[in-house]
C-alpha positions, 0 to 999 in steps of 0.5 A: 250161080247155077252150079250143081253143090254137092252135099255127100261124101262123093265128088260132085263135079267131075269136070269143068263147068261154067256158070250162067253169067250173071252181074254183080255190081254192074259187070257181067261174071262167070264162073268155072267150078273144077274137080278137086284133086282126090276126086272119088271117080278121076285120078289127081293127074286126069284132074290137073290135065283137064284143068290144065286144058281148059285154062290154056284153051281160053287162054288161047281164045284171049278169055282171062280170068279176073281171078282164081277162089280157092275153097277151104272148109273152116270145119276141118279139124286140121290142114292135113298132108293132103289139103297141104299138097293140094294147095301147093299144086294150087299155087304152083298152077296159079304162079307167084306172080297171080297171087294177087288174084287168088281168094282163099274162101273159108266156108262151112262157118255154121258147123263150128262154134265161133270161136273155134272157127276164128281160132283156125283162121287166125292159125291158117293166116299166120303159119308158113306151112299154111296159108301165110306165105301167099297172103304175104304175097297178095292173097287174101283170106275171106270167110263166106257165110252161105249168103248171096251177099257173103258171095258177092262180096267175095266176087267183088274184090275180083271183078275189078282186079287185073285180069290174071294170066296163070302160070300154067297157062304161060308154061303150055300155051306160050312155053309149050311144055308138056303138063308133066313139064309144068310146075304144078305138074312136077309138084303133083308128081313129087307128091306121088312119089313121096306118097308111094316110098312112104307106103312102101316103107309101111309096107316093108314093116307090116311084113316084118310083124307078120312074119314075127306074128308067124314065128309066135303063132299069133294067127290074130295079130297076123289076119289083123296085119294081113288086112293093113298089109292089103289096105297099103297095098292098094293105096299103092296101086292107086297112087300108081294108076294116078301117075 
């Protein structure tokens, strides 16, 4: 396609693009390359909000979409809390009832032996704090290889699938509600919320150390708590500038 890929530790999209169409088997395809959530320029909410208005605008002008590919790099050495509250955000925007259209793609297979790869591809499908409670549901899981054929394989299981209305777009466009009213707008802001009493908490127990660190006039292990203590502090105001 002609989407830009990024290479580097900074997000390489930072906001919505479409594709140049282009046909595999016959049918005409585009396709729609989103930011990510922890995206290094966007805060997770400007994230949601920019995707959650491009979906409901071509919703609007009768577009649908045949379905949603969701990427997972096989070479992550786990499914962090992170990857983990993505991917719910992910599934509360698609809906139960779009399972059925989404594609899990795993890639980056050439970073890691073989066997390792397959080992964490059998644990994401069959684990329930994975990816198995969609897969139950209609998903699938496919493993893209960085060929035009591996690509195209994956675009064919969708483009002769049912075109799926997604349920964030059912919530603002036919519902009304705001995106913060959403699904994937109120897990977004459980995660926030949780994310921040657990900084607080950290927070609170890094100031007791530095205080006992004073009592015992150990000025190393207070400057190395002061660093920790400052390093929390702005992970709160982050999660605070996000909400």
């Amino acid at each position: 396609s002609s989407l830009p890929v990024g290479r580097g530790l900074e997000s390489c999209t930072s906001e919505v693009r479409t594709s140049r169409p282009f046909v595999v088997s016959g049918r005409v395809v585009t396709l729609i390359d989103t930011p990510g959530f922890d995206d290094t320029s966007r805060s997770d909410t400007d994230i949601l909000t920019m995707i959650a208005a491009y979906l409901s605008k071509t919703y609007e002008h009768g577009a649908r979409l045949a379905g949603v590919i969701y990427m997972h790099r096989i070479s992550d050495f786990k499914m962090g809390g992170t990857s983990k509250r993505n991917f719910k955000i992910f599934r509360e925007l698609c809906g139960e009832s779009s399972l059925k259209n989404v594609i899990i793609v795993t890639n980056m297979w050439s970073e890691v032996k073989r066997e390792i790869g397959e080992a964490r591809e059998a644990e994401l499908a069959s684990k329930d704090k994975f990816f198995k409670p969609v897969l139950e549901k209609g998903a699938r899981m496919l493993r893209h290889d960085g060929t035009l054929e591996s690509a195209h394989t994956t675009l064919r299981y969708l483009i002769n699938s049912q075109a799926a209305t997604l349920r964030i777009q059912q919530e603002i466009v036919n519902e009304h509600k705001p995106i913060e009213k959403t699904a994937a707008g109120a897990e977004l802001r459980r995660a926030l919320d949780e994310q921040a009493d657990h900084h607080k908490e950290e927070i609170r127990s890094l100031k007791a150390e530095m205080e006992a660190a004073m009592r015992a006039k150990d000025e190393e292990t207070r400057n190395e708590l002061q660093e920790e203590l400052e390093k929390k502090q702005e992970e709160c105001l982050r999660i605070e500038q996000n909400s």
